[in-house]
N, C-alpha and C positions, 0 to 999 in steps of 0.2 A: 265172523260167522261162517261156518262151512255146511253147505247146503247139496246132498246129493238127489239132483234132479234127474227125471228118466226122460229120453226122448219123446217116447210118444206116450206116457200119463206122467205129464208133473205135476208134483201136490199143490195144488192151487194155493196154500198158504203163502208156501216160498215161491210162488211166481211172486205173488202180492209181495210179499216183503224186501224183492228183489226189486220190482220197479219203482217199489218207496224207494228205497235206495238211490236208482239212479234219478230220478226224478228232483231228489235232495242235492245231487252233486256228487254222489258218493261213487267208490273208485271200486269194480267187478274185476274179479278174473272168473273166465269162463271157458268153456271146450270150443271148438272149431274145428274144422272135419281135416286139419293138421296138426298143428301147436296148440297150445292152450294160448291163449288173449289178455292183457288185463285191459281196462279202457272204461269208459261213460259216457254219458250224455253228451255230444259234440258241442250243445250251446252250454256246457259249464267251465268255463274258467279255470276253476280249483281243480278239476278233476286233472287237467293238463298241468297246472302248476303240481298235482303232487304224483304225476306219473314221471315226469322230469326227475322229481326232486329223490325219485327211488330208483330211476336208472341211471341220476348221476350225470346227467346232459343237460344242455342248453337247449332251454324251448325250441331259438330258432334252428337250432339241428336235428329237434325230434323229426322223425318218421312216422307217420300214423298215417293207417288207412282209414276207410268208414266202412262199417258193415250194414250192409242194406239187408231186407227184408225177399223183395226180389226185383226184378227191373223195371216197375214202376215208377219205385225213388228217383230212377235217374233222370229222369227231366229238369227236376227239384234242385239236385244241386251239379249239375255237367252243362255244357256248352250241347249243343247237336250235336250227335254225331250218325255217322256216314250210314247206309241201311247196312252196307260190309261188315262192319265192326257190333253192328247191333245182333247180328243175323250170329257171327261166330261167338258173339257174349252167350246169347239165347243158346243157344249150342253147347256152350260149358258150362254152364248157371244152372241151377247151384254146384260148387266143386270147389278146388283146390287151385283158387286162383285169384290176383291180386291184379285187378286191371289199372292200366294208370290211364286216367282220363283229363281233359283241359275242364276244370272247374268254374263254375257262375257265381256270379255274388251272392247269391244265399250260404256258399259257403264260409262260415266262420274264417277272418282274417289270419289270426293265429294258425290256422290249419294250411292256407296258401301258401304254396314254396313262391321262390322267386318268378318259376314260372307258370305260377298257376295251374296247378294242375295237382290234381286228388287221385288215390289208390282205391278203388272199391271191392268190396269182397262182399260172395254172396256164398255162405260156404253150406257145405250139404251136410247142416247140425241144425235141426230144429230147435234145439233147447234156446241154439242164441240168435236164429232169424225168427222165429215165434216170438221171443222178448223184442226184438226190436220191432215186430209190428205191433205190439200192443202199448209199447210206448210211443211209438209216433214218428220216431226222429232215430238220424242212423248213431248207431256205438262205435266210437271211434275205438282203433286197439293197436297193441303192441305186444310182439312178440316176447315174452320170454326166456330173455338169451342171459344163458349162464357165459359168460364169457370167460376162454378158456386159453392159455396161450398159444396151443397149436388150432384151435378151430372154436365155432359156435357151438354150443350146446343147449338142448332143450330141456327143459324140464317136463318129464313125462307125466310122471307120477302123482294124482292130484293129493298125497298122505305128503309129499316130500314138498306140493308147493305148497299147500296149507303151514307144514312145519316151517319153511323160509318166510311165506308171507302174510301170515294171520296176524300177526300188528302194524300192519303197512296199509293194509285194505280194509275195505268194510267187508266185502261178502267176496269167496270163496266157491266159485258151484263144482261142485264135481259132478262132472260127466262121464267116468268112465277113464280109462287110459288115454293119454294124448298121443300125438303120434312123432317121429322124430326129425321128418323132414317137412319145411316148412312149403308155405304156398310157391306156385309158378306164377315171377313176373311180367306183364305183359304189357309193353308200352302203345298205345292208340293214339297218341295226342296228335300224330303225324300222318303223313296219308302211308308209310309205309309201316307195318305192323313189326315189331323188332320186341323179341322174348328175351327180358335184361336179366333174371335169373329162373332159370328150370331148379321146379321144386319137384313136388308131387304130381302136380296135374300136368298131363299131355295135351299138348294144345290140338284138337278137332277140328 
């Protein structure tokens, strides 16, 4: 299903029939204020087995971050963290940025690297921090990398990912054009702050 939602009026139909969606298990690709996303519901299972099973990797080496609503979530599923880290999140939130934080056990096992610790993104697209507060619970996601033998490639164009991925996924949103560089990594779990990949966002 491909679904063109606007930021600020989307048709309440296809809001509804998107959070059926994830609500079921079912596997979104959506906008982000970088890349486009695909991902779901973090407590489904299936969503992870069939986001693997289309990029072709082993669970335990998927990468997935969660997408929060805004930083409220983070108590929910992060360890405390320092007022420092809180203060410069608040400071870039929402935007173009992929914080990596020491995660609690409410987070989903599967999701835990070895060293426990979770990417959170809070990006500046209402279409998909809007979904995820009216579903409850954060969207896990993953980038869209055409992989390409001299470099990463995004896929922009929401005509061209619909054409690649309409029988792979349930719902499709188009947002608009994507963009081509992806979030700024930014590690916290440590007391010193260390930027593991500059994307988009400049860190404040």
């Amino acid at each position: 299903m491909f679904l063109k939602l606007y930021p600020t009026n989307p048709n309440p139909r296809y809001v509804k029939l998107i959070l059926e969606c994830l609500q079921d298990g079912g596997t979104i690709i959506f906008p982000t204020d970088t890349i486009y996303g695909m991902g779901g519901d973090i407590h489904s299972p299936k969503v992870l087995d069939r986001i693997c099973q289309i990029k072709g990797i082993k669970k335990e080496k998927a990468n997935f971050s969660f997408i929060f609503h805004d930083l409220s979530m983070l108590s929910e599923f992060t360890r405390p963290i320092s007022n420092e880290v809180y203060k410069m999140m608040k400071r870039n939130l929402p935007g173009p940025f992929t914080f990596i934080l020491n995660a609690n056990n409410n987070v989903p096992r599967i999701f835990q690297s070895k060293k426990k610790t979770i990417g959170i993104r809070i990006p500046d697209q209402p279409i998909i921090t809007n979904l995820v507060e009216a579903l409850g619970s954060p969207i896990m996601t993953t980038s869209l990398v055409e992989e390409d033998d001299e470099m990463e490639l995004y896929l922009t164009d929401p005509e061209e990912i619909n054409e690649k991925y309409k029988d792979m996924v349930d719902i499709i949103i188009d947002g608009g054009a994507g963009e081509h560089v992806a979030s700024t990594v930014v590690d916290c779990t440590s007391d010193e702050i260390v930027i593991l990949r500059q994307g988009k966002g400049d860190l404040d």
